[in-house]
C-alpha positions in Angstrom: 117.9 70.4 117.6 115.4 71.7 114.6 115.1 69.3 111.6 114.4 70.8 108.5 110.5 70.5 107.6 110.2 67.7 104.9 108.8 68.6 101.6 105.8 65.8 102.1 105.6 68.1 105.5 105.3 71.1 104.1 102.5 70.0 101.7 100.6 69.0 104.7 101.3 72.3 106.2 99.8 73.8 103.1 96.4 71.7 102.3 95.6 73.1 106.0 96.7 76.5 105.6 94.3 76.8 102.2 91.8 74.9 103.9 92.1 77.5 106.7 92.2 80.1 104.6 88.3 79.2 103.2 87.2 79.2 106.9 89.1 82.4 108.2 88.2 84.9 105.5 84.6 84.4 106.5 85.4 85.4 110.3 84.2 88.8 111.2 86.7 92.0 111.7 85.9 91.2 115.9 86.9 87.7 115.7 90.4 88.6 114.0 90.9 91.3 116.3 90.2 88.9 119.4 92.3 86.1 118.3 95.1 88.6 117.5 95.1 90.1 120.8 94.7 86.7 122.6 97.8 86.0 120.6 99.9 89.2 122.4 98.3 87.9 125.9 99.6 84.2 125.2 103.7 86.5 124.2 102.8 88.0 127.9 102.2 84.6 129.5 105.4 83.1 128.7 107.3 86.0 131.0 111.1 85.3 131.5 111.3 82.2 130.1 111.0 84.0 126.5 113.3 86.5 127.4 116.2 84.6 128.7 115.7 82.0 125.6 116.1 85.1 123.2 119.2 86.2 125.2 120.8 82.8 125.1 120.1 82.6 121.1 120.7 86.5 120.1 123.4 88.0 122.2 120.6 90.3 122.9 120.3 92.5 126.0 117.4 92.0 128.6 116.6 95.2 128.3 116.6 95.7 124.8 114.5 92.4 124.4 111.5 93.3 127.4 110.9 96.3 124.7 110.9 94.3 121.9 108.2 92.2 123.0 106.5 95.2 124.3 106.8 96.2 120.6 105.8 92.9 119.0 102.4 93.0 121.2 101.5 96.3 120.7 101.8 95.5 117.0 99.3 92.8 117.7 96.7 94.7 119.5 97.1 98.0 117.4 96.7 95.9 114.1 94.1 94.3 115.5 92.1 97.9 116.6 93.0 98.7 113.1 91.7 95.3 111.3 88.0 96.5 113.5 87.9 99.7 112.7 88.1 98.9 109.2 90.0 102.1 107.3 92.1 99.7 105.8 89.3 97.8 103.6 89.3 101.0 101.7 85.5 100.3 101.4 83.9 102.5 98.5 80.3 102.9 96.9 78.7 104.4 94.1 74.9 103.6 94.4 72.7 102.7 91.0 71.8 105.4 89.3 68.7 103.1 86.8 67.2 106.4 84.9 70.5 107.3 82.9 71.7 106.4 80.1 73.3 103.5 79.7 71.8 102.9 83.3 74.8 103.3 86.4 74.8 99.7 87.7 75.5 99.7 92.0 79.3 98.9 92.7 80.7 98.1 95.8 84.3 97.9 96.4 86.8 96.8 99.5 89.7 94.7 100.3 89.7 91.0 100.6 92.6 88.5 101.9 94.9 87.1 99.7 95.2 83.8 100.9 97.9 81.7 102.6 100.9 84.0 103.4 104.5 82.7 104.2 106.6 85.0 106.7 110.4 84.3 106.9 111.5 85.4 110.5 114.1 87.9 110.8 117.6 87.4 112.0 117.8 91.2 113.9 114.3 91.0 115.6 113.6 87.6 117.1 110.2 89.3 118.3 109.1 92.2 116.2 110.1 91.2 112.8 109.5 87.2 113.2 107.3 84.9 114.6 104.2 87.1 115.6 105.8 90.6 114.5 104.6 92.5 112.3 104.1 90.7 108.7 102.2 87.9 110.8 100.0 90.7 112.1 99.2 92.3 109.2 98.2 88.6 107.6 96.0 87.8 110.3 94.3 90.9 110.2 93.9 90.8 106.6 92.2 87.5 106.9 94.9 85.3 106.1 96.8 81.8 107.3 100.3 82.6 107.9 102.9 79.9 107.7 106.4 81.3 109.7 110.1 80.1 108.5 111.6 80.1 111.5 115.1 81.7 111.5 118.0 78.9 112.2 119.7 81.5 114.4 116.9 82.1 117.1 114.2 78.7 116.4 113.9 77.7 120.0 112.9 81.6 120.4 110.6 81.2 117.1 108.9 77.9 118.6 108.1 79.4 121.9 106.3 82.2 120.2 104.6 79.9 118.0 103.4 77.6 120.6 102.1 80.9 122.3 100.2 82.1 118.8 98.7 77.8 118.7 97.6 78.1 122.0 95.2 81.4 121.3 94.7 79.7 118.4 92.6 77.2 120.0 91.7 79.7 122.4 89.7 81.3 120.0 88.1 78.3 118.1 90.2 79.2 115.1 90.0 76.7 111.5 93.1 74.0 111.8 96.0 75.4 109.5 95.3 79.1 110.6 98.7 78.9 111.7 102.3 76.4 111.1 105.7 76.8 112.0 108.4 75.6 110.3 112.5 74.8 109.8 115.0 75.4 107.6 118.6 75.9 108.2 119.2 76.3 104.6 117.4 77.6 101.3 115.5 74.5 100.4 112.2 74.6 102.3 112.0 79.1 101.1 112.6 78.1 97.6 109.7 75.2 98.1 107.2 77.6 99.5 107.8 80.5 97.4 107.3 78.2 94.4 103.9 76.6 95.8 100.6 77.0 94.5 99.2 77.5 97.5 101.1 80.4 98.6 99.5 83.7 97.8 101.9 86.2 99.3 105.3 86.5 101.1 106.3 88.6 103.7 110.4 88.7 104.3 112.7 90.9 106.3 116.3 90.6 105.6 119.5 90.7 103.1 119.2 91.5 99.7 120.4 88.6 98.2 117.5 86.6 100.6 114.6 88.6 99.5 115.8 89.1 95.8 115.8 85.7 95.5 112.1 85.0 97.0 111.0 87.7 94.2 112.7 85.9 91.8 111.5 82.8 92.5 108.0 84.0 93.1 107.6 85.8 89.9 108.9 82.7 88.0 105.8 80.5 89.0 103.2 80.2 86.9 100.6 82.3 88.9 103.3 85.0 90.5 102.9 86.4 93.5 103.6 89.6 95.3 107.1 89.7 97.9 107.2 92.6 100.4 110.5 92.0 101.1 112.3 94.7 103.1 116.1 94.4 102.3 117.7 97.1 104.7 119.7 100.1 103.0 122.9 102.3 103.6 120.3 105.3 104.9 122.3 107.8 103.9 122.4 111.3 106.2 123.0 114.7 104.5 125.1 117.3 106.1 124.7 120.4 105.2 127.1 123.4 105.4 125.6 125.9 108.1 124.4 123.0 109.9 128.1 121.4 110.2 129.5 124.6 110.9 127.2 125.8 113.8 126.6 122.4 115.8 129.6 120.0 114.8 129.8 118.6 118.7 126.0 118.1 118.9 126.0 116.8 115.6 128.3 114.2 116.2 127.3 113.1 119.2 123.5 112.4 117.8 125.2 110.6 115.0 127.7 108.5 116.9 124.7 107.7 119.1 123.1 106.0 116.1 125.4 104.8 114.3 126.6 102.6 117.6 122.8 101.6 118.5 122.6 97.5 118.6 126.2 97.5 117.3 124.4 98.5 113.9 122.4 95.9 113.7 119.2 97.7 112.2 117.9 98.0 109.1 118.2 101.8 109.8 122.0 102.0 111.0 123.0 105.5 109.1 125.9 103.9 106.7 126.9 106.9 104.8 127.5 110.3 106.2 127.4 112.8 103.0 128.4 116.4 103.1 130.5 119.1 101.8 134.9 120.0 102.5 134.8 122.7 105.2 136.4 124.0 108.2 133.2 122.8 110.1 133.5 119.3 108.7 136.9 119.1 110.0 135.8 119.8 113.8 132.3 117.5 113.1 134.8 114.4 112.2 137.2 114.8 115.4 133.8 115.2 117.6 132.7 112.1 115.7 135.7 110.2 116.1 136.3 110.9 119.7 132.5 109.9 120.4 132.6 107.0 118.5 136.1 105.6 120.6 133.9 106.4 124.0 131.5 103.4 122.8 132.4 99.8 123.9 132.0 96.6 121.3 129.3 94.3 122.1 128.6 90.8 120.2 127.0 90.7 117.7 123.4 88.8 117.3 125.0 85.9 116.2 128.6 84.2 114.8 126.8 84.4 110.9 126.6 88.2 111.0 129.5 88.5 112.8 131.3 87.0 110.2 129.5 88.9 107.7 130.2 92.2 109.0 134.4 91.2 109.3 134.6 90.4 105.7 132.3 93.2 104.0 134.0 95.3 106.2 137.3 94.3 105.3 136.1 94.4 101.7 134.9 97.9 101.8 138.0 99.4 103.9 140.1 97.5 101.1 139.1 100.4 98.2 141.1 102.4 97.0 140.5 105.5 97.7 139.1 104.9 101.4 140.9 105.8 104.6 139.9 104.7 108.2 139.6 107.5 110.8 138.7 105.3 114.0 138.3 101.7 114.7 138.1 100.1 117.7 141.9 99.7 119.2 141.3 97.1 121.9 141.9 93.6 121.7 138.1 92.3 121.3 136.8 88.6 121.5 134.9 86.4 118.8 132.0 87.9 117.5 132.3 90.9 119.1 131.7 93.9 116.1 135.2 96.4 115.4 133.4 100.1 115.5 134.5 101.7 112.5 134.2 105.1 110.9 136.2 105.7 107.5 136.0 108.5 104.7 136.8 109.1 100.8 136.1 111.7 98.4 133.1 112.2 96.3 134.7 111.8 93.2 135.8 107.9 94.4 132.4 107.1 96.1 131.0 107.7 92.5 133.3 105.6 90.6 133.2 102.5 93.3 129.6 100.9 93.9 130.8 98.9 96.2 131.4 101.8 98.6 127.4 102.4 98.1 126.5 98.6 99.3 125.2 98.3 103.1 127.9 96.9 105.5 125.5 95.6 108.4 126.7 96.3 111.7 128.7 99.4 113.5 130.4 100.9 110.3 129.5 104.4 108.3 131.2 105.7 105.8 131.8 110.0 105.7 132.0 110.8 101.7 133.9 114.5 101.3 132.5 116.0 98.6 134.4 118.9 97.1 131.6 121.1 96.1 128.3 121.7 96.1 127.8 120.4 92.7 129.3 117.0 93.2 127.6 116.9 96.3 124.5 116.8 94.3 125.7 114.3 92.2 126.5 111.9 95.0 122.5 112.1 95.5 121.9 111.4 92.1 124.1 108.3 92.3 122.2 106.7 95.7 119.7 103.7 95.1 116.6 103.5 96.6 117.0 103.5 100.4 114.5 103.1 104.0 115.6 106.4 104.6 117.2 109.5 104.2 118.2 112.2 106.4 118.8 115.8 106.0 120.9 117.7 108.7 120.1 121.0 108.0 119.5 124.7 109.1 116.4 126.8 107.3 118.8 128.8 105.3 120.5 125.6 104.2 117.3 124.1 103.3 116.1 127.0 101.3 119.5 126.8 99.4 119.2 123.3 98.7 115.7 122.7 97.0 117.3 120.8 93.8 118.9 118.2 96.7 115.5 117.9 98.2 114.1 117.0 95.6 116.3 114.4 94.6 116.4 113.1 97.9 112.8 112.2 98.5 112.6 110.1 95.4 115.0 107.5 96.8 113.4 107.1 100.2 110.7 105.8 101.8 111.2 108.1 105.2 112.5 111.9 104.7 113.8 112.9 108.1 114.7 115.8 108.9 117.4 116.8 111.9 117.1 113.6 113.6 118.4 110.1 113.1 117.0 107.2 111.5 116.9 105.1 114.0 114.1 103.7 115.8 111.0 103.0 113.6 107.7 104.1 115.5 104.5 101.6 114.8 102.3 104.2 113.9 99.8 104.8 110.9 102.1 107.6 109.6 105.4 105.7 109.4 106.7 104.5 106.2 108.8 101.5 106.5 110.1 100.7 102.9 111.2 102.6 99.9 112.1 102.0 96.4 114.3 99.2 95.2 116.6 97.6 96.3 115.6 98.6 99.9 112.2 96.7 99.0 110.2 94.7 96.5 107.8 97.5 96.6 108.2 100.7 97.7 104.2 101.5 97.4 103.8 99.1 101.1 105.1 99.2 104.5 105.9 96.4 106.6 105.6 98.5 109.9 101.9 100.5 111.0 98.5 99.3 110.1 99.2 100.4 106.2 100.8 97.1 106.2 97.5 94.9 106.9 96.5 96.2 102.6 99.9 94.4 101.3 98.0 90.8 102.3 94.3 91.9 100.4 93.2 92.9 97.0 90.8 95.0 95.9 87.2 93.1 95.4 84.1 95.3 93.0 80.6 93.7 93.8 78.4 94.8 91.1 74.2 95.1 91.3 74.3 92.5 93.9 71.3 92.2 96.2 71.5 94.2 100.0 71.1 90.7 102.0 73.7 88.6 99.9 76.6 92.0 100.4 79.1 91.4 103.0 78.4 93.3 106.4 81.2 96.2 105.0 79.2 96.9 102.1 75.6 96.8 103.3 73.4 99.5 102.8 72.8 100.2 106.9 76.5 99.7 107.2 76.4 97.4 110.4 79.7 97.5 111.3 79.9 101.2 111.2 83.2 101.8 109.6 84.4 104.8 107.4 83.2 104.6 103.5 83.2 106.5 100.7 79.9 106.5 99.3 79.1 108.7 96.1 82.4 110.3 96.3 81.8 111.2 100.2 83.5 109.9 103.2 80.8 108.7 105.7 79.5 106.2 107.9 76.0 106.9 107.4 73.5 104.6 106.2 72.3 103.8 103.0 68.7 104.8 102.7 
């Protein structure tokens, strides 16, 4: 139904965007923030149509896809609150100080837009993570273009929400270019973009082998440039002893709860389930299991990660070493995901990387360990992940600092007696962590932190009061937060 964008397209696409892109970084913090929340009022006005097209593309519940685009446009119109209020530009000044010696020359400091960003739409969130989600957010409210891939699994979804983010577009008198959709069912027209000139910064949700690839390409050009790509992770949950042993049935039931959620399909799904041989464990993995056969198979977004799932699931249940504890026993239709829990030892999950690798979909993994000391070793072994979880009573956390402190160097969210599970847009949430669950651990792609990973720090140096941009002026007319000699204020200038 989509063809893929040509390459004499494309360039089109991008001589706009950078044309754009001169235009739009002169447009006030107001005029972002209006076009971005004309942009969630234009996601409102296409009502069930949106929804039902989603459902017909994703396998995606109704209700599950109403929240979602509650989600995507209160990303819009909190990112856009944010872009106004300005706490993101990071605005700093240290006023002229002309009597010392060497004189102290007047420098003024914030964050200005990269330039053109490309966003690949994610497979798992046709609304949150894609079109208009979050990366597209952050760009506009950075003061960038933003040219979207649509995903091949959901593009009649994708081009809905682009013609809604086209029509505020023109709603709101914005340059030609500020915003293009386009198609690709394979990796032709990524690879083109990623290698462009014109491109200043990617924004990607999805596999590691799809993000890897756009920071490799990327930082093979001539000029690179920064990836946020956000590559999901095998968010391994720590159980401790006393905790196991005092609330094995609540325990479980938490855990089966998340590992089930969307048939696994989050970048969050709790993979492995790491603790220590015990009496306790033994009563936590029948709760498990029996909670775990109580859940019903649903399909899966769509036949690709169905297919995905069967044969790195297969893969990983092959190992030596591994036994399966429950799997779904009922005879289950095409593209529909087997719920699977298996275990092994600690001393195999160290020896086999592959055990360590993220099945995506309804699958975790409990690794035994026989001790306490190979439990720590386990931790040592983990690569950088979204999250991490710690299940744990106050006497187990006091006996565990050396785990703790392991633990939080891996991670991007530390979590403690709860599940992973549900990422809240909020200034205070972390959604990233070190490689190979991102590009860069030092962003987020979810909260208004993410608007800083499309800017880059600007220093204006002894530059005249009138010629300043509005965020640096001395009377400060926008009347944001900055640090000025080494104090946070939004005072004046005298």
């Amino acid at each position: 139904m989509y063809n893929d964008t040509t390459q004499a397209e494309l360039d089109q696409v991008l001589v706009k965007a950078v044309n754009a892109f001169h235009q739009y970084k002169t447009f006030s913090l107001a005029q972002r923030a209006n076009f971005m929340r004309t942009i969630a009022q234009e996601i409102e006005a296409l009502g069930d149509e949106l929804i039902q097209t989603a459902m017909a593309e994703t396998n995606l519940p109704e209700a599950r896809l109403v929240g979602e685009r509650a989600r995507t446009m209160f990303q819009l119109t909190s990112y856009a609150a944010a872009a106004e209020q300005g706490n993101w530009l990071e605005a700093s000044i240290h006023t002229a100080v002309p009597d010392k010696t060497p004189p102290k020359p007047d420098l003024r400091k914030m964050l200005v837009p990269l330039g053109p960003v490309v966003v690949f739409g994610a497979s798992n969130f046709p609304f949150a993570y894609s079109t208009a989600g979050g990366d597209t957010a952050c760009a506009f409210a950075a003061g960038c273009p933003v040219i979207v891939k649509a995903h091949p699994a959901h593009a009649q979804t994708s081009t809905l929400m682009a013609n809604a983010i086209l029509t505020a577009a023109k709603k709101c008198n914005m340059p030609d270019g500020i915003f293009s959709h386009v198609y690709g069912a394979g990796f032709e027209v990524g690879e083109y973009l990623a290698k462009h000139d014109a491109v200043k910064a990617i924004g990607f949700t999805g596999s590691f082998g799809g993000g890897k690839a756009l920071f490799d390409w990327a930082n093979q050009r001539k000029n690179p440039i920064p990836v946020f790509a956000e590559m999901g992770s095998v968010n391994p949950i720590f159980i401790l002893p006393e905790k196991v042993e005092l609330e094995s049935e609540s325990l479980a039931k938490q855990l089966a709860g998340s590992i089930t959620l969307g048939m696994g399909q989050f970048c969050t799904n709790p993979g492995l389930l790491i603790t220590i041989n015990s009496e306790g464990l033994e009563r936590f993995i029948q709760h498990l299991k029996r909670e775990i056969k109580s859940v019903s198979p649903a399909k899966m977004l769509h036949q690709g990660i169905a297919t995905n799932y069967a044969e790195k699931l297969t893969k990983a249940l092959a190992q030596k070493g591994v036994q399966l504890i429950s799997q779904t026993d009922e005879e289950i239709e095409e593209g529909k995901g087997l719920i699977t829990l298996a275990t092994t030892n600690g001393k195999t999950f160290l020896e086999n990387p592959i055990l360590h690798q993220e099945v995506f979909g309804p699958y975790s993994l409990i690794v035994q360990c026989a001790d306490e000391k190979e439990f720590l070793e386990v931790a040592k072994a983990l690569e950088g992940q979204l999250t991490a979880t710690l299940m744990a009573t106050p006497n187990d956390i006091r006996a565990h600092q050396d785990l703790l402190n392991y633990i939080q160097d891996i991670c991007g969210r530390f979590i403690l007696n709860n599940v992973p599970t549900g990422v809240d847009v909020s200034l205070p949430m972390h959604h990233g962590g070190p490689f190979p669950a991102s590009t860069d651990s030092r962003f987020t792609s979810v909260g208004a932190d993410g608007i800083k990973r499309f800017a880059r720090p600007l220093s204006y140096q002894n530059w005249d009061d009138e010629f300043l941009p509005d965020e640096l002026k001395n009377t400060n007319p926008l009347q944001i937060w900055r640090t000025v000699n080494n104090e946070l204020t939004r005072e004046q200038i005298s």
